[in-house]
C-alpha positions in Angstrom: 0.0 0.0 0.0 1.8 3.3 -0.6 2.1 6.4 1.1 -0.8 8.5 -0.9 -3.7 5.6 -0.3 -2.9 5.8 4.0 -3.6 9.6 4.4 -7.4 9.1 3.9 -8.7 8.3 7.6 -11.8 6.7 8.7 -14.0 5.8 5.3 -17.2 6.6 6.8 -16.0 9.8 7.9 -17.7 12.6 7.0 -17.9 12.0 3.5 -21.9 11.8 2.8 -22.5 15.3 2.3 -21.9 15.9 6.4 -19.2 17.8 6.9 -18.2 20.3 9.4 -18.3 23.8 8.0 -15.3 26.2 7.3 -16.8 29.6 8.9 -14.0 30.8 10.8 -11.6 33.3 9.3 -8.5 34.4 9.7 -9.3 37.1 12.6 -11.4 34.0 14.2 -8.7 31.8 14.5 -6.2 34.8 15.5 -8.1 35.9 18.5 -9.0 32.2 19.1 -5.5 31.4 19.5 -5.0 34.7 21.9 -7.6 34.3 23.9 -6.8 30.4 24.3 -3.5 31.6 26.0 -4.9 34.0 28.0 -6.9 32.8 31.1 -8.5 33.2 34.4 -4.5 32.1 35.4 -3.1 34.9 34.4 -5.5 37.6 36.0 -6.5 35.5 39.0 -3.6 32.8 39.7 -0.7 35.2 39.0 -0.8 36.5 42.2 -0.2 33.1 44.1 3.0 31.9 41.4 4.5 35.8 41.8 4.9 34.6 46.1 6.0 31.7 45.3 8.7 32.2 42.7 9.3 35.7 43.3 10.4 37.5 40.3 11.4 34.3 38.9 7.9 33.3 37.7 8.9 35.5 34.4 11.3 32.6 33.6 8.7 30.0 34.4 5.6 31.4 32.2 8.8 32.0 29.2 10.1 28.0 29.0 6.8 26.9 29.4 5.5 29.3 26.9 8.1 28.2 24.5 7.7 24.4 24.8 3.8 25.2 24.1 5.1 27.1 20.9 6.7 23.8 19.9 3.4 22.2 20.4 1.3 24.0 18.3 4.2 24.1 15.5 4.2 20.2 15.6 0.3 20.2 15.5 0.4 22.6 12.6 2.6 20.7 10.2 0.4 17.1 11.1 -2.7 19.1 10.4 -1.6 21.0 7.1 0.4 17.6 5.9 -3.4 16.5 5.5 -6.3 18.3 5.6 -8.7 15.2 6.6 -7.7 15.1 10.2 -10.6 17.7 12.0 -8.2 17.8 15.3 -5.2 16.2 16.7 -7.3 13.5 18.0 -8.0 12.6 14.5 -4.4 12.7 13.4 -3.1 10.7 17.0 -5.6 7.8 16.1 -3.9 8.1 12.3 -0.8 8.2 13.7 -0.5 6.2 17.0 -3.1 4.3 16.6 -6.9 3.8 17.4 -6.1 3.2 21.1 -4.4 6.0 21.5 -6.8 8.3 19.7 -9.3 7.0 22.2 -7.6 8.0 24.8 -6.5 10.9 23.7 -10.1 12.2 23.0 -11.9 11.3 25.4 -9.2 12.9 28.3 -9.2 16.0 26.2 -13.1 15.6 26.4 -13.1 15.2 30.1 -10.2 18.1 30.7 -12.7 20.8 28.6 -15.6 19.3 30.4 -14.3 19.5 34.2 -12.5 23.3 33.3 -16.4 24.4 31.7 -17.8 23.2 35.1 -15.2 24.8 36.9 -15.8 28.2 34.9 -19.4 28.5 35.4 -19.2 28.0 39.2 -16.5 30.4 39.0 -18.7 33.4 36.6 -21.4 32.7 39.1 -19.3 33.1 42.3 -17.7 36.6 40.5 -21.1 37.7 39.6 -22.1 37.9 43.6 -20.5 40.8 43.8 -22.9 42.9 42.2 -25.8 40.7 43.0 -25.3 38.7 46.3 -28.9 37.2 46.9 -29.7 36.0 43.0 -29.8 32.3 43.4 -26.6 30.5 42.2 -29.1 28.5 39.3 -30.1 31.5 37.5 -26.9 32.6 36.0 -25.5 29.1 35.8 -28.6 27.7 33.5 -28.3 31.3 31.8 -24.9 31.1 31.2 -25.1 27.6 29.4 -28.3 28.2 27.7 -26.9 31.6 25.7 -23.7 29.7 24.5 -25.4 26.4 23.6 -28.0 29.0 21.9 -25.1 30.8 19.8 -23.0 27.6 19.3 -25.8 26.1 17.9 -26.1 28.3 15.1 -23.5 28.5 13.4 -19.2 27.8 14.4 -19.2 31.5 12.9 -21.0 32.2 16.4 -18.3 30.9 18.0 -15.7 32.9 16.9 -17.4 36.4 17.0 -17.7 35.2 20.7 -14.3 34.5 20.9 -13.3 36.8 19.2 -15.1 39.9 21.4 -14.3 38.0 24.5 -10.7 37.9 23.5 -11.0 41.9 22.6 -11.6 43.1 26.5 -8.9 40.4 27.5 -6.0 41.9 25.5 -7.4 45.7 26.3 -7.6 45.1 30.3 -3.7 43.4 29.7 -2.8 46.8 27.3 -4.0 48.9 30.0 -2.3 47.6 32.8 1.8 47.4 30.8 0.5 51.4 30.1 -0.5 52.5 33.2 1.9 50.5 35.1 4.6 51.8 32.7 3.7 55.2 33.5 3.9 54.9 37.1 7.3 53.2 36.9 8.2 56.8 34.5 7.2 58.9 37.5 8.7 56.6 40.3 5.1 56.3 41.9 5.1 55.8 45.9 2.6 53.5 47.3 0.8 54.4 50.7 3.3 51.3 52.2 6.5 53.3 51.1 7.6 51.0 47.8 8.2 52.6 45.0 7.8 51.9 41.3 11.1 51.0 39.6 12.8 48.9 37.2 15.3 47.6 40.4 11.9 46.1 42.4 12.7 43.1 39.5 16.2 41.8 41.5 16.5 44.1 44.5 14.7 41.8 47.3 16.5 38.6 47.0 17.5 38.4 43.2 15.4 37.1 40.5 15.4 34.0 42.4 14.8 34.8 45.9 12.9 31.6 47.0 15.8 29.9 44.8 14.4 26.5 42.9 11.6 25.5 44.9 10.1 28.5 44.3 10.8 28.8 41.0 9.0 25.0 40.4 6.2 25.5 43.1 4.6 28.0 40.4 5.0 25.1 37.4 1.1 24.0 38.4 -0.5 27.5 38.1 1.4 27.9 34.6 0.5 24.7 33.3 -3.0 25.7 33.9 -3.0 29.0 32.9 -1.6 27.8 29.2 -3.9 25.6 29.0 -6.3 26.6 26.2 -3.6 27.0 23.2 -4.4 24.1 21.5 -7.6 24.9 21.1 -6.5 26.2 17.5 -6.0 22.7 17.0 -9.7 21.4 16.8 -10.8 24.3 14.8 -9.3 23.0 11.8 -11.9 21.6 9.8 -13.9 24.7 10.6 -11.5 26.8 9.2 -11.3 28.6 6.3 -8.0 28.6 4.1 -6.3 26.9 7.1 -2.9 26.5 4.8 -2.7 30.8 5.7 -4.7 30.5 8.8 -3.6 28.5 11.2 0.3 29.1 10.3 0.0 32.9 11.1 -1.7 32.1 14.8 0.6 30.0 15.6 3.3 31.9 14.8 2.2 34.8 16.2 2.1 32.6 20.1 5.7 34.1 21.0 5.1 37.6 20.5 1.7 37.2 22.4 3.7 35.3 25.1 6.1 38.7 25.7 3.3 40.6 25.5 0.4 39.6 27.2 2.1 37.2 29.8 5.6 38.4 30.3 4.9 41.8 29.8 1.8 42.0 32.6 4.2 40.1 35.3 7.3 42.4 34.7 5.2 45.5 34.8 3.5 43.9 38.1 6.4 43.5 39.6 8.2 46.3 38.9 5.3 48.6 40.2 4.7 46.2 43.3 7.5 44.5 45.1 6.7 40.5 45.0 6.9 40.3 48.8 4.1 43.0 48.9 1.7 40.5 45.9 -0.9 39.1 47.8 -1.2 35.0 47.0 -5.4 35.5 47.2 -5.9 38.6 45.5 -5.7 39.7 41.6 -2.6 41.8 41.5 -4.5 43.7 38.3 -7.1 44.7 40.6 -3.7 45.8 43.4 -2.5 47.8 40.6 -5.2 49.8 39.2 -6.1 50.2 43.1 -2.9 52.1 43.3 -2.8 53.8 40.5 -5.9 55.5 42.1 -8.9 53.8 40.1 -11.4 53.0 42.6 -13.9 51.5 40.3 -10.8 48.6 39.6 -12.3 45.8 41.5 -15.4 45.8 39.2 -13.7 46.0 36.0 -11.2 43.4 36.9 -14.2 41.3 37.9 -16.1 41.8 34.5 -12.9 41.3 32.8 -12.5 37.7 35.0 -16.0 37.1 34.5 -15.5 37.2 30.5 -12.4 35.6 30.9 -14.6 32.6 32.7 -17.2 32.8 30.0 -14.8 32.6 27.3 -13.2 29.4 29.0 -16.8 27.8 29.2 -17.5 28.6 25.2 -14.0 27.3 24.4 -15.1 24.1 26.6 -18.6 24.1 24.8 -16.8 23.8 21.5 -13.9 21.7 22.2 -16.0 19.0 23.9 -18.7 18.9 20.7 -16.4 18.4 18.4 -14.2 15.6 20.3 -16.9 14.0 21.2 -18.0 14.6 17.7 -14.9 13.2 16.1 -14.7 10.1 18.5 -18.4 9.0 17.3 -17.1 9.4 13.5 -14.4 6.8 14.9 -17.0 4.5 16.4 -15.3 5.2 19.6 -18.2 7.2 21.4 -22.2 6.6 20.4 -22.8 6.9 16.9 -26.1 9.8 17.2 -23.4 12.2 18.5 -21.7 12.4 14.9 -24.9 13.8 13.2 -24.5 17.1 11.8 -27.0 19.8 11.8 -28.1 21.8 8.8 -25.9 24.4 10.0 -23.0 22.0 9.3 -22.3 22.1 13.5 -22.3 19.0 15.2 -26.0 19.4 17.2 -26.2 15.9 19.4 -22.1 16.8 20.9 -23.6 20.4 21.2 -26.5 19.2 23.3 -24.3 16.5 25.1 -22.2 19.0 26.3 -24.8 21.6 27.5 -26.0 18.5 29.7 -22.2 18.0 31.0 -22.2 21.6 32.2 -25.7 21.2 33.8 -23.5 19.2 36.6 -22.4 22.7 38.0 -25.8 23.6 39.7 -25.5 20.1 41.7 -22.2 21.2 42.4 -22.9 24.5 44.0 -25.1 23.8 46.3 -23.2 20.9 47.2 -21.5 23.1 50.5 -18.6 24.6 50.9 -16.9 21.5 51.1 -16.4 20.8 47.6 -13.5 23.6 47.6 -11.3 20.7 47.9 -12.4 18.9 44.9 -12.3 21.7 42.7 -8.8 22.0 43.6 -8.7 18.0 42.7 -10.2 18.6 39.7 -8.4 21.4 38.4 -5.2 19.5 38.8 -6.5 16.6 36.8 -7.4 18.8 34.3 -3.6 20.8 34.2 -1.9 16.8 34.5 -4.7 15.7 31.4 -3.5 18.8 29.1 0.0 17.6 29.8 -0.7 14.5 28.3 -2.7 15.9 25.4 0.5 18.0 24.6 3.0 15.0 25.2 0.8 12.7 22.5 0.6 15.6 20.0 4.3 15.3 20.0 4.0 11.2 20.3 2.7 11.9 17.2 4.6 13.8 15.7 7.3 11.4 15.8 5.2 9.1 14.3 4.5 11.1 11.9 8.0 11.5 10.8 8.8 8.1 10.9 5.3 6.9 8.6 4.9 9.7 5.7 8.5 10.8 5.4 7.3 12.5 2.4 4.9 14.9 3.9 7.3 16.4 6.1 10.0 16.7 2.9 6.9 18.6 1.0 6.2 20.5 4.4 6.1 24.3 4.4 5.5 24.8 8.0 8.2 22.4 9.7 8.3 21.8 13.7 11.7 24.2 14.2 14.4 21.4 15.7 12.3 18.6 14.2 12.8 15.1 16.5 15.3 16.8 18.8 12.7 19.4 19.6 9.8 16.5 20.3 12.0 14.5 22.6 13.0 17.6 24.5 9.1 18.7 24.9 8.6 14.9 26.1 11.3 15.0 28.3 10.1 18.2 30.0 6.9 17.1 30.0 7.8 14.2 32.6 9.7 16.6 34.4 6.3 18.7 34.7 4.4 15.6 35.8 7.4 15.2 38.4 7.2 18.9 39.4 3.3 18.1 40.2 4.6 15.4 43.0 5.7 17.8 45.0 2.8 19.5 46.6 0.5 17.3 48.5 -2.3 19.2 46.7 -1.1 18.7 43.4 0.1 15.5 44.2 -3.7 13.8 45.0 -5.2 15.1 41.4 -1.8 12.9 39.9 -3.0 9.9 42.2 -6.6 10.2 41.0 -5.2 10.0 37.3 -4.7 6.2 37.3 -8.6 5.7 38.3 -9.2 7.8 35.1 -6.9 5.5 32.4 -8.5 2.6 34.1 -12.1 3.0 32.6 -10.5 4.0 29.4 -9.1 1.1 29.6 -12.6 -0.4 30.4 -14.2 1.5 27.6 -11.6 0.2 25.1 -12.1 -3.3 25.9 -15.4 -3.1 25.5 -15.4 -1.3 22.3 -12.9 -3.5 20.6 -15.8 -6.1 21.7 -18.3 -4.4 19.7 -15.9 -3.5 16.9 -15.1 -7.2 17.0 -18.9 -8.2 16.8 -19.7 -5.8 14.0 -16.8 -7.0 11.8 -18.1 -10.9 12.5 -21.1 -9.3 11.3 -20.7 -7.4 8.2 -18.4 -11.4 7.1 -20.8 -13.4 7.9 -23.7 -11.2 5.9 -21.0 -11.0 3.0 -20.4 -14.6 3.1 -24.7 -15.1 2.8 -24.8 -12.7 -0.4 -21.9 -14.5 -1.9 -23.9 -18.1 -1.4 -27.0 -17.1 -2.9 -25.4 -15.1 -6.2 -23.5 -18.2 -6.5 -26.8 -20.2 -6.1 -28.7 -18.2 -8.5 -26.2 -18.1 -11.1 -25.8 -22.2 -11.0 -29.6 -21.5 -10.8 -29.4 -19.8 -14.4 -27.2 -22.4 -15.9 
């Protein structure tokens, strides 16, 4: 069999007139891959990894930044090098195998589906500020019915939603590097005495000042607050002229790196000393509180509030269309791989509005579920981990099956092999990172339960797969008999 006949996937795919339609553009898929970058982390968790790395979390948010780059280069040229594959699920089950493409989907399908939860809990928590006796069910259900509303529509919906979302993200971050800026220009003094200078970056114990430890203890809150910039990577059979596309935003993920992550923490800390950051508070909201805006706390919390939203749509989407793809594979029910009208994939839609549901249970579950949402969380940061680690598990695989395609390539993986086996390498040494913190440390332990029913759920699908193919012989083996009867029949 040569190269050219094993690029085509699945055969009954979507190839009966059911395909997912190509209605994101180019500023779509550009503020898809900035906002996918640019979380609730950043705004909300920066605080905590700035006391416990010190100025040194600029360094950590940089090398995981680039390995993520790396990523998304080696999921671009597996993508481009066939435009079949609708996400790097598709491509790991090509690739890797069917197994592995299970496995793959469905924890990226759980990750999206625990975040969504966590986001709506969280835009309903941020919204008692300015209404502290609506009952926590009304926004929730409101919440999820206005994005499975848009998303059903049209995938175009999705990205103007994105898109918008994305919009106040990056002009909140803008602000913050100018104002901040301009309070460093004027050597601002805050009411504690500190003031606002380049030197509050290595003056208080160095760039390191709580020396490794530190500098690893804020690996968790990274990890999560990346997590989100692969999304690009499921939107590709929804988008249009994805050769131009899907190059440009992933190119662009270094600058936006600098600007919007490394940019916002050296500003921080150069206006605030990092012993004066408080762990539990936004240090956005700190700064704009110093720089005299009053009215801070409320934009930072409609700013966190969008971010949250913007989380849930990206979770919305993401889970559809994996659990989408996985039913084209036989490897979820089949009535989830219908396609609407629209060309969006309604029953995964629907599936995961119902997913999301889970989050009114959840709060008013008590105050003791804190602790799980922490839990969960953690699973979610350790499954992204392993969603990067087999895009690059691919990747090699990739190299080493269709040698050709990456010769013809125009958008190479920078480094190549070298540059997978690093990223895998580091990857382990995240997952070892993790072990550290007892906290951290329980989500890892709960990971095993998780690969256990996939485990489950592929033995019993290779069962069915098994039955089916007896099946389909056995019917083939009946036509067979009677042509042959009815043409000795003739005779």
């Amino acid at each position: 069999m040569t190269e050219q006949n094993n690029v085509s996937l699945n055969p009954k795919a979507p190839e009966q007139g059911e395909r997912l339609h190509r209605g994101l553009s180019n500023r779509h898929i550009q503020l898809i891959a900035i906002g996918g970058a640019i979380g609730t982390g950043l705004f909300m968790g920066s605080g905590r990894a700035i006391s416990m790395a010190g100025p040194s979390v600029i360094f950590v948010y940089m090398l995981i930044g680039a390995f993520i780059f790396l990523v998304l280069r080696a999921m671009g040229e597996i993508l481009l090098s066939n435009l079949r594959y609708k996400s790097f699920s598709d491509f790991t089950t090509d690739l890797v195998g069917p197994m592995g493409g299970f496995f793959l989907g469905w924890s990226y399908w759980f990750m999206w589906v625990v975040t969504a939860v966590a986001d709506i809990i969280a835009i309903v928590g941020y919204l008692r500020l300015w209404w502290p006796d609506l009952q926590a069910w009304i926004p929730a259900l409101a919440v999820i019915g206005v994005l499975l509303t848009l998303n059903l529509v049209s995938v175009k919906n999705f990205g103007e939603i994105e898109f918008w979302f994305s919009m106040i993200k990056i002009v909140a971050i803008v602000a913050l590097i100018i104002v901040g800026g301009a309070m460093v220009a004027i050597g601002f003094t805050s009411p504690s005495g500190a003031q606002a200078s380049v030197a509050n970056l290595w003056n208080d114990g160095g760039m390191f000042p709580n020396h490794f430890i530190g500098f690893l203890g804020a690996f968790q809150i990274a990890v999560f607050a990346f997590m989100g910039s692969e999304l690009v990577g499921t939107t590709a059979a929804e988008t249009k002229d994805p050769e131009k596309t899907l190059p440009r935003a992933i190119n662009a993920v270094p600058v936006r790196i600098m600007v919007f992550y490394v940019g916002a923490l050296v500003t921080i800390l150069m206006v605030t000393p990092w012993r004066l950051v408080s762990p539990d508070r936004s240090p956005f909201v700190a700064m704009f509180t110093l720089a005299g805006l009053g009215i801070a706390a409320h934009i930072i919390n409609f700013v966190v509030i969008t971010s949250a939203t913007s989380s849930a749509n990206s979770g919305i989407f993401s889970t559809s269309r994996m659990a989408f793809g996985l039913a084209r594979e036989r490897s979820a029910p089949q009535f989830l791989g219908k396609i609407s009208k629209n060309g969006v994939p309604r029953n995964a839609l629907f599936l995961s509005a119902v997913m999301m549901l889970s989050s009114i249970v959840l709060l008013y579950a008590g105050d003791s579920i804190s602790s799980a949402f922490n839990l969960v969380t953690t699973v979610a940061a350790v499954l992204v981990i392993f969603a990067w680690a087999m895009i690059m598990v691919s990747y090699l695989m990739y190299r080493k099956k269709f040698p050709s395609r990456h010769e013809k390539s125009k958008f190479r993986l920078p480094g190549g092999r070298f540059s997978a086996w690093l990223s895998l390498v580091f990857f382990a040494f995240t997952i070892g990172v993790l072990t550290m913190d007892e906290e951290t440390l329980r989500g890892l332990l709960a990971m095993p339960v998780w690969f256990a029913i996939l485990g489950l759920g592929w033995f019993f699908k290779r069962r069915a797969d098994a039955r089916r193919e007896e099946a389909i012989s056995t019917r083939t083996a009946q036509i067979a008999i009677v042509e042959a009867s009815e043409i000795f029949s003739a005779r």
